[in-house]
C-alpha positions in Angstrom: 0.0 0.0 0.0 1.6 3.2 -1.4 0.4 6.3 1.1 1.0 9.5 -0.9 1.4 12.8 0.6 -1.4 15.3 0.6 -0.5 18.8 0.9 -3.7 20.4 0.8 -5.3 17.9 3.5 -1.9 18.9 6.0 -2.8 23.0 5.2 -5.8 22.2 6.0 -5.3 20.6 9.3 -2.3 22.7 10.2 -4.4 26.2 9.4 -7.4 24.3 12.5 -4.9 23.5 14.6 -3.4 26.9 14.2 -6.9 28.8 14.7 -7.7 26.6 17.8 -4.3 27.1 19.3 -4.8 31.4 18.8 -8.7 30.8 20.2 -7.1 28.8 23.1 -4.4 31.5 23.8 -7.0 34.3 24.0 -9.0 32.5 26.7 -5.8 32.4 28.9 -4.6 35.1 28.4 -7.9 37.1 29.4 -8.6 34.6 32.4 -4.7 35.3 33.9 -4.7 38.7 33.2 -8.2 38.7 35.4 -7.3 36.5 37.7 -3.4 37.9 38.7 -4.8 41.8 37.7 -3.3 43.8 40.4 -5.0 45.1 43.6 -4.8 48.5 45.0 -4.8 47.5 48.8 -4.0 50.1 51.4 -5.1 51.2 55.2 -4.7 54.1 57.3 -6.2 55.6 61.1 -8.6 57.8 60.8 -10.6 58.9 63.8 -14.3 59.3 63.5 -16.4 61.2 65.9 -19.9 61.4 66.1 -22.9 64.2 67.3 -21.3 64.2 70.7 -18.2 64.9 69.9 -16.7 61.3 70.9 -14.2 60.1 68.3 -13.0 56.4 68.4 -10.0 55.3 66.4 -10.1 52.9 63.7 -8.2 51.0 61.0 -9.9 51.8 57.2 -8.9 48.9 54.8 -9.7 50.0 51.1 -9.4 48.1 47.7 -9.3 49.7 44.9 -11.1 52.8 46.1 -13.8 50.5 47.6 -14.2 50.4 52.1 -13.2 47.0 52.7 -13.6 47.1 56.5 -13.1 49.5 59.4 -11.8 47.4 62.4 -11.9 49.6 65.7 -8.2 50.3 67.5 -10.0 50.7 71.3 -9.1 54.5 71.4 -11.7 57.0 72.0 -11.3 60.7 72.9 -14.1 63.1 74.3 -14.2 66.3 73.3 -16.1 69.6 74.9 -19.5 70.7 73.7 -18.1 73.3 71.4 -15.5 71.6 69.5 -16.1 71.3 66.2 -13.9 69.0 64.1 -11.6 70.7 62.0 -11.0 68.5 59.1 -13.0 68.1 55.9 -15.4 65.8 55.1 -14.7 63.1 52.8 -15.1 59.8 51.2 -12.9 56.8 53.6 -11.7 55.2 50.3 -11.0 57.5 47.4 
């Protein structure tokens, strides 16, 4: 049994294989590139007082500009009747 060569049939074959091997690529690429995309992690103290002027202390944990958690250090300060906190108001995370 003589088996002749078949160019056309290998293009063929090679040019799928090809196409699925690029298609297969893609995938990984976009799922690794999701998967190890960095994160913006960070925390600070911030003290937050409230309508009485008691501030407590606490640790704000952002990602990516989002709150994460606030977990509560165990100091608190009272301050008199008329003090009136300086700083500006703004967003924990931004």
């Amino acid at each position: 049994m003589d088996m002749k060569f078949n160019p056309h049939f290998s293009a063929k074959k090679m040019l799928k294989i090809a196409v699925l091997i690029g298609i297969l690529a893609l995938f990984s690429i976009s799922f690794f590139s999701a998967t190890f995309k960095e994160k913006n992690t960070y925390s600070y103290t911030k003290a937050i007082c409230n309508s009485e002027n008691i501030c407590r202390d606490y640790e704000i944990v952002c990602q990516n500009n989002e709150l994460i958690s606030m977990n509560y250090l165990g100091s608190v300060t009272q301050h008199p009747a008329y003090w009136q906190d300086p700083r500006n108001k703004q967003a924990l995370c931004c």
